[in-house]
N, CA, C and O of each residue as an XYZ file, in Angstrom:
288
protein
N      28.304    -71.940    -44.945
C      28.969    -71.307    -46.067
C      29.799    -70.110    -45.604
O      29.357    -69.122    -45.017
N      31.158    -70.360    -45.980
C      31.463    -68.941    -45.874
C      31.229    -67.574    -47.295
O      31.031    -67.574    -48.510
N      31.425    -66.465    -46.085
C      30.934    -65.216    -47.203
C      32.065    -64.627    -47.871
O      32.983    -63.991    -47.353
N      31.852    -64.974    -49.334
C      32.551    -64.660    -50.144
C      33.211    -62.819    -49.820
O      32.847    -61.923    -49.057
N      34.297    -62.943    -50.842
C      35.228    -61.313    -50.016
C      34.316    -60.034    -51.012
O      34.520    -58.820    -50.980
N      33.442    -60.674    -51.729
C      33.212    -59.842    -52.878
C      31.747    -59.907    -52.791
O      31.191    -60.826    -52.190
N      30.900    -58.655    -53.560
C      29.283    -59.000    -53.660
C      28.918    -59.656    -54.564
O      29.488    -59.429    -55.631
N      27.914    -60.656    -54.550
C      27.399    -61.326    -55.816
C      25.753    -60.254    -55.899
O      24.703    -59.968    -55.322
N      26.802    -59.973    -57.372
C      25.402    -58.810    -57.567
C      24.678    -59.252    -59.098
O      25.061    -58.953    -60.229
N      23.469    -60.090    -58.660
C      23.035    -60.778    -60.172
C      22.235    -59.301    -60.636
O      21.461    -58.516    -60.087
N      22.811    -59.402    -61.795
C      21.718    -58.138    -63.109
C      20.536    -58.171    -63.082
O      20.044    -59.008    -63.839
N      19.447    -57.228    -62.152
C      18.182    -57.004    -62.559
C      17.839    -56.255    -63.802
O      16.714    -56.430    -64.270
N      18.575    -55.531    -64.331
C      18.060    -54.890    -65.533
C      19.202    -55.010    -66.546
O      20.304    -54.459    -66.545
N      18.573    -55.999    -67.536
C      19.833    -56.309    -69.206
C      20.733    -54.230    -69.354
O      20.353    -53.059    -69.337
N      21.661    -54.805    -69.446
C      22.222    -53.685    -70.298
C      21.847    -53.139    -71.557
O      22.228    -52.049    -71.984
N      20.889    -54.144    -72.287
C      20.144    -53.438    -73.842
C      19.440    -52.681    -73.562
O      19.433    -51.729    -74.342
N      18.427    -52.581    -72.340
C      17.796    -51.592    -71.547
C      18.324    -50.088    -70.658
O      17.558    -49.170    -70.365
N      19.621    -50.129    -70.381
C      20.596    -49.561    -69.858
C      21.120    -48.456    -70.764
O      21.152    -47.252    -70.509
N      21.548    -49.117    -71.934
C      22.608    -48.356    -72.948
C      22.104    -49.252    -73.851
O      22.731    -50.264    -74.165
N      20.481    -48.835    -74.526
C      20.115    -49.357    -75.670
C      21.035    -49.280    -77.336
O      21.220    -50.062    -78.269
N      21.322    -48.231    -77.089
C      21.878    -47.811    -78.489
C      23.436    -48.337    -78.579
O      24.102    -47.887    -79.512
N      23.991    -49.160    -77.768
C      25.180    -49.910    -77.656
C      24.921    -51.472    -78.206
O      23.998    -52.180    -77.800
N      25.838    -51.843    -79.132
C      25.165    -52.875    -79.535
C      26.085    -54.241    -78.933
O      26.888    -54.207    -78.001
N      25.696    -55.453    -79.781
C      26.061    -56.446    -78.874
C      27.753    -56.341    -78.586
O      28.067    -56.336    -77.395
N      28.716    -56.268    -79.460
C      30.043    -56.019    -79.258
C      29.995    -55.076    -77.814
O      30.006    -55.538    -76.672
N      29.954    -54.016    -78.095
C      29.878    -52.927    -77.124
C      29.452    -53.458    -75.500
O      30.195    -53.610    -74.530
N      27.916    -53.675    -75.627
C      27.663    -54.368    -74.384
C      28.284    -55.799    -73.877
O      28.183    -56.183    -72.712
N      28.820    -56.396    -74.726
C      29.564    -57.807    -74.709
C      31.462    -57.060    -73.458
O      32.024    -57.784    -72.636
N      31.703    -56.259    -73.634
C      32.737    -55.441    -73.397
C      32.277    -54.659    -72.114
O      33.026    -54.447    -71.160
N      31.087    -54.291    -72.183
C      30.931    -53.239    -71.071
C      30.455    -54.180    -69.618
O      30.737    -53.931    -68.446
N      29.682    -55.269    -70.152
C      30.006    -56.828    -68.613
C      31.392    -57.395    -68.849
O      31.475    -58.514    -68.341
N      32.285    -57.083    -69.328
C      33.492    -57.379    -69.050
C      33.949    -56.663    -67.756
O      34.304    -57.104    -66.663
N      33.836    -55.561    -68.190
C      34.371    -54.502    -67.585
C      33.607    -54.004    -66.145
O      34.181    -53.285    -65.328
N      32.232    -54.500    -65.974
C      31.626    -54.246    -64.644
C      31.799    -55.283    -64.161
O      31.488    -55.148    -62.977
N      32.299    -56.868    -64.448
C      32.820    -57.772    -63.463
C      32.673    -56.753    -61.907
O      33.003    -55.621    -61.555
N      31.936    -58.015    -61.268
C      32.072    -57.609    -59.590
C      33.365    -58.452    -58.636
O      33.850    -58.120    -57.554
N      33.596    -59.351    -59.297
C      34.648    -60.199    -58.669
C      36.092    -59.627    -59.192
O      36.533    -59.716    -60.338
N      36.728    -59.002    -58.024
C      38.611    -58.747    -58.836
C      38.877    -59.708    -59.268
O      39.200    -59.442    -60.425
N      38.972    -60.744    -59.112
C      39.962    -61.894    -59.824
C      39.740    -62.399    -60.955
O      40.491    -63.246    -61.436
N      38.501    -61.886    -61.652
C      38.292    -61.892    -63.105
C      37.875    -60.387    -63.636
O      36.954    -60.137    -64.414
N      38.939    -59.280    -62.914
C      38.815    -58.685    -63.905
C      39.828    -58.332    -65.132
O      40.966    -58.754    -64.929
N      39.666    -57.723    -66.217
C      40.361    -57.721    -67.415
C      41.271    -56.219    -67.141
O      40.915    -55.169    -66.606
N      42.563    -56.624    -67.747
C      43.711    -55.602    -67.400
C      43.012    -54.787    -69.124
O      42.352    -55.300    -70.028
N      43.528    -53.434    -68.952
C      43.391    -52.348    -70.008
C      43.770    -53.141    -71.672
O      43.039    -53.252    -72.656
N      45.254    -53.609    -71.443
C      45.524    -54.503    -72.335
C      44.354    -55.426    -73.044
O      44.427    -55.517    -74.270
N      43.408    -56.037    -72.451
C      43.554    -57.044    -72.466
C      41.832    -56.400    -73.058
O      41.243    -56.653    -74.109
N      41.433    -55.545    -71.933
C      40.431    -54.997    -72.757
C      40.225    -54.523    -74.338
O      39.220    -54.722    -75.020
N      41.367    -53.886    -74.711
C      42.082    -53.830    -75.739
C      42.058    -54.427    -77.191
O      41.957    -53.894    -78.296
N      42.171    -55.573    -76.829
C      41.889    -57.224    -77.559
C      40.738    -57.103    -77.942
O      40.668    -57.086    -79.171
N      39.346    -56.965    -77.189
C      38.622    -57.625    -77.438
C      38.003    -56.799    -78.975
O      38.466    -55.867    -79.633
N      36.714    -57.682    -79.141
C      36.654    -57.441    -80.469
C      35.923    -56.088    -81.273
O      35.814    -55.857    -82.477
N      35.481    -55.318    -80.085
C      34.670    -54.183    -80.601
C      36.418    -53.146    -80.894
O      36.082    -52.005    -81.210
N      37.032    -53.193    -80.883
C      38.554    -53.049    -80.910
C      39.205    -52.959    -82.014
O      39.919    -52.003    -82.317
N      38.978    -54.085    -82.789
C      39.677    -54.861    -84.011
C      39.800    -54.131    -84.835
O      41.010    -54.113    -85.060
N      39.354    -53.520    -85.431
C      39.050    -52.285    -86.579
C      39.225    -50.947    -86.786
O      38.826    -50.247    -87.716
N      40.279    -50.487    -85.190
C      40.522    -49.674    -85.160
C      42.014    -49.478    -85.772
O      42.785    -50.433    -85.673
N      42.423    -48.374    -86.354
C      43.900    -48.283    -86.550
C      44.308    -47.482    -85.636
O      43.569    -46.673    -85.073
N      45.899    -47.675    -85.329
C      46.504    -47.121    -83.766
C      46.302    -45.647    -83.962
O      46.081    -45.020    -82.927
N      46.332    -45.025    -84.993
C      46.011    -43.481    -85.291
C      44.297    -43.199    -84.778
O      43.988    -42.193    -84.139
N      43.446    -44.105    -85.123
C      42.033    -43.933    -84.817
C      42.456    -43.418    -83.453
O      43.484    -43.844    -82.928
N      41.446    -42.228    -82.685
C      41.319    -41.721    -81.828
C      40.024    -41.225    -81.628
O      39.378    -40.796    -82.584
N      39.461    -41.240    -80.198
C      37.584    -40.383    -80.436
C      36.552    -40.972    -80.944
O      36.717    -41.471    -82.057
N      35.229    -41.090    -80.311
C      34.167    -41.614    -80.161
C      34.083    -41.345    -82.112
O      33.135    -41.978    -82.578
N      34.597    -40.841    -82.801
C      34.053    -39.913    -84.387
C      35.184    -40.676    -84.827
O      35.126    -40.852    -86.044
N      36.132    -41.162    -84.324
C      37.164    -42.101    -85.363
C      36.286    -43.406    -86.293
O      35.274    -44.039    -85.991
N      37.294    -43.473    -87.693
C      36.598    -44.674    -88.330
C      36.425    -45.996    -87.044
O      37.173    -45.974    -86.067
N      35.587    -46.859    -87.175
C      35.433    -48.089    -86.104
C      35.163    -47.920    -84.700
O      35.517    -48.669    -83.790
N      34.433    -46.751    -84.615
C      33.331    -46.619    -83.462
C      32.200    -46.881    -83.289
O      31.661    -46.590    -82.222
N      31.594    -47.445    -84.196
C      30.464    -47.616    -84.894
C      29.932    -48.223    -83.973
O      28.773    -47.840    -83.811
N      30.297    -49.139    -83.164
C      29.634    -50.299    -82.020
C      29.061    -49.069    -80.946
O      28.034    -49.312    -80.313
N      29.469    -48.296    -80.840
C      29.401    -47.098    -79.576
C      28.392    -46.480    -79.852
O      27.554    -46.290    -78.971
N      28.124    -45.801    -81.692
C      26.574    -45.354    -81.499
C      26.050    -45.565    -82.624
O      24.858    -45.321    -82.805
């Protein structure tokens, strides 16, 4: 086998354990975003999209804006 360019780092400890008070949206977003492999990771954009996101209006700003709610 050859060795991959990247670490395969399997999750010993769930993220609900990690950042309990983050709920599934939130943590659904935050293994987006710790991807260990570059070639699947997600551009800012794109992070953007996803759905803990949706509900924000472009004025919303800050953990205290309406549609943060997934965060705490």
């Amino acid at each position: 086998l050859t060795p991959l360019p990247y670490p395969i780092c399997p999750a010993t400890v769930s993220l609900v354990n990690i950042v309990p008070k983050l709920n599934a949206t939130g943590r659904d977003l935050l293994q987006i975003l710790l991807e260990c492999n570059p070639t699947q990771h997600i551009s800012a954009e794109e992070a953007q999209q996803q759905p803990c996101f949706s509900n924000l209006s472009p004025q919303a700003s800050g953990p205290h804006a309406p549609g943060w709610s997934w965060l705490i």
